[in-house]
C-alpha positions in Angstrom: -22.9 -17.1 3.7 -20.4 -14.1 3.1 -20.1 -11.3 5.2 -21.6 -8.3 3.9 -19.2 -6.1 1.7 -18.7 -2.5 2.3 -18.4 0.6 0.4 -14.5 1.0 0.4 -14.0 -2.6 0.3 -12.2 -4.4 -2.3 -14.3 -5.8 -5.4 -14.1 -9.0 -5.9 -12.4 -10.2 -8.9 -14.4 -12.6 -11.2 -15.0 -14.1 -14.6 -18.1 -14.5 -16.3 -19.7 -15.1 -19.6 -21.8 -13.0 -21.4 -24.0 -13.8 -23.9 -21.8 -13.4 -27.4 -18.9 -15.4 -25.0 -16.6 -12.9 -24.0 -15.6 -13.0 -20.8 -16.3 -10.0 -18.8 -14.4 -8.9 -15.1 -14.8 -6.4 -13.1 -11.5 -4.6 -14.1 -12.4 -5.0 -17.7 -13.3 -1.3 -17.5 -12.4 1.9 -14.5 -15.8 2.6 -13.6 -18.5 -0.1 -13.1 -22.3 -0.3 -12.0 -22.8 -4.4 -11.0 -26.0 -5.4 -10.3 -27.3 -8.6 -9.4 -30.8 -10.0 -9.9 -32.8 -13.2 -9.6 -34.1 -14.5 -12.8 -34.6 -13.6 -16.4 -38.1 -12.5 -17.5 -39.8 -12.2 -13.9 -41.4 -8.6 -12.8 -39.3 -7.6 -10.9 -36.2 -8.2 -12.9 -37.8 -7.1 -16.2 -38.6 -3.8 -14.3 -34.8 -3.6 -13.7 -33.8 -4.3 -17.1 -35.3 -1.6 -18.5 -34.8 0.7 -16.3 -31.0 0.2 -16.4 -31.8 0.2 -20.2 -33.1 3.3 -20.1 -31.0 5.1 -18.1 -28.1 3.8 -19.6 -26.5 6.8 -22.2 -26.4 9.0 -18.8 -24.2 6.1 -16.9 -22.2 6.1 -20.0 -22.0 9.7 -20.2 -20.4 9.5 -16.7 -18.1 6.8 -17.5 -19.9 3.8 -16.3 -20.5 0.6 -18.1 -23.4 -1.7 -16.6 -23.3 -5.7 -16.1 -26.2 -7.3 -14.5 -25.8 -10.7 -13.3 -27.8 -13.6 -12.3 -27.6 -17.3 -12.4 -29.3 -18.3 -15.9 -27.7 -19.0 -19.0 -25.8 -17.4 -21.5 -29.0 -18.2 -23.9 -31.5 -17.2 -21.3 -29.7 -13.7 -21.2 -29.7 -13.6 -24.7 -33.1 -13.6 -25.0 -34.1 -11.4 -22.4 -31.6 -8.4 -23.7 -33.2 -9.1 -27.0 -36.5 -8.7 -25.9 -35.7 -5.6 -23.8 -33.0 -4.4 -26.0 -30.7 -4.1 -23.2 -27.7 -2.1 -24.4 -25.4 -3.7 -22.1 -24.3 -7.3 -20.7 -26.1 -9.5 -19.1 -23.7 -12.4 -17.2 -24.2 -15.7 -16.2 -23.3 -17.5 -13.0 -24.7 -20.4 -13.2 -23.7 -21.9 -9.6 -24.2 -18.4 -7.8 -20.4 -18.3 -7.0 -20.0 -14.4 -7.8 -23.5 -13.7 -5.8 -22.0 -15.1 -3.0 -18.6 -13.6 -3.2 -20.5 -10.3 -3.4 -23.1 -11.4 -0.6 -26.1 -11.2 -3.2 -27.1 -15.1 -2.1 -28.9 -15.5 1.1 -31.7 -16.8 2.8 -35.7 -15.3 1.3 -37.3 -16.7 3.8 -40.4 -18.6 2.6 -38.9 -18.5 -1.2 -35.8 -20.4 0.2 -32.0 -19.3 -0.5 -31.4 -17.0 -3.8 -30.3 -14.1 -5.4 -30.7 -11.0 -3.2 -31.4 -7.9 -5.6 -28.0 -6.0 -5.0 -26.3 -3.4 -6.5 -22.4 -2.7 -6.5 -20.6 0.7 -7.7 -17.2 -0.1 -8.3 -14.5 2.9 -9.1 -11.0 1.5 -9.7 -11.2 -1.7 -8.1 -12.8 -0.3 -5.0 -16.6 -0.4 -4.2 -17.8 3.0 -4.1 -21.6 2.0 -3.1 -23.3 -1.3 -1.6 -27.1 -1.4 -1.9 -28.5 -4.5 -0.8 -32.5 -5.5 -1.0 -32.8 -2.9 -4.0 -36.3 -2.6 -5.0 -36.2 -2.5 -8.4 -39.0 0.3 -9.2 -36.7 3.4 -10.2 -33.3 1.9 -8.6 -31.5 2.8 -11.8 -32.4 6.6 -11.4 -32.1 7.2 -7.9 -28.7 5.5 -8.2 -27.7 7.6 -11.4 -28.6 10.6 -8.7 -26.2 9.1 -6.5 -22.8 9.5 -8.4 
């Protein structure tokens, strides 16, 4: 597994899908809110979704553009922003690579090795903030607080 990353670390680079097929990285824009999560349409993530959602004019308003990430499809994502009119993208990666570049793959104990709910601000190419273990229930606004 990878070593945990640290606020003032170095973002990863990557390149992932979105939905419409644009590829999306994490220098596509100077101010970034990442945020990993297990699986499309499960509580916990559809919690996240819209809350993100939600919350997501005042992360604009402060410069920051959203992408959440998990490892179902393009067409899975699809159908989850549709359904909770997410206002920004939703990546896939499929085999986990960027999850475990970022440390967001790990052990879960008795539900085996996944995606660890994680969130990454990144400022310039530089992580600004590392949450790992996020519970999803109002994670949007306390980090909104936060920067």
């Amino acid at each position: 597994m990878t070593e945990k990353l640290q606020a003032g670390d170095k973002a990863p680079l990557f390149k992932l899908k979105d939905p419409s097929g644009k590829t999306r990285t994490p220098t596509d824009v100077p101010k970034l809110v990442l945020y990993f999560y297990p699986k499309d349409f499960t509580p916990g993530c559809t919690i996240q979704i819209g809350d993100f959602s939600k919350e997501y004019s005042a992360f604009k308003a402060n410069g920051y553009e959203i992408y959440g990430v998990s490892p179902d499809s393009v067409e899975s994502h699809q159908k989850f922003c549709d359904a909770f009119k997410a206002p920004y993208p939703l990546l896939s990666d499929p085999d986990a690579a960027v999850a475990k570049q970022y440390g967001a793959w790990g052990n879960k104990g008795v539900f085996g090795f996944g995606i660890i709910r994680s969130t990454f601000v990144i400022e310039n190419g530089i992580l600004a903030q590392v949450h790992y273990k996020v519970n999803p229930v109002n994670h949007a606004h306390a980090l909104l607080q936060s920067i």
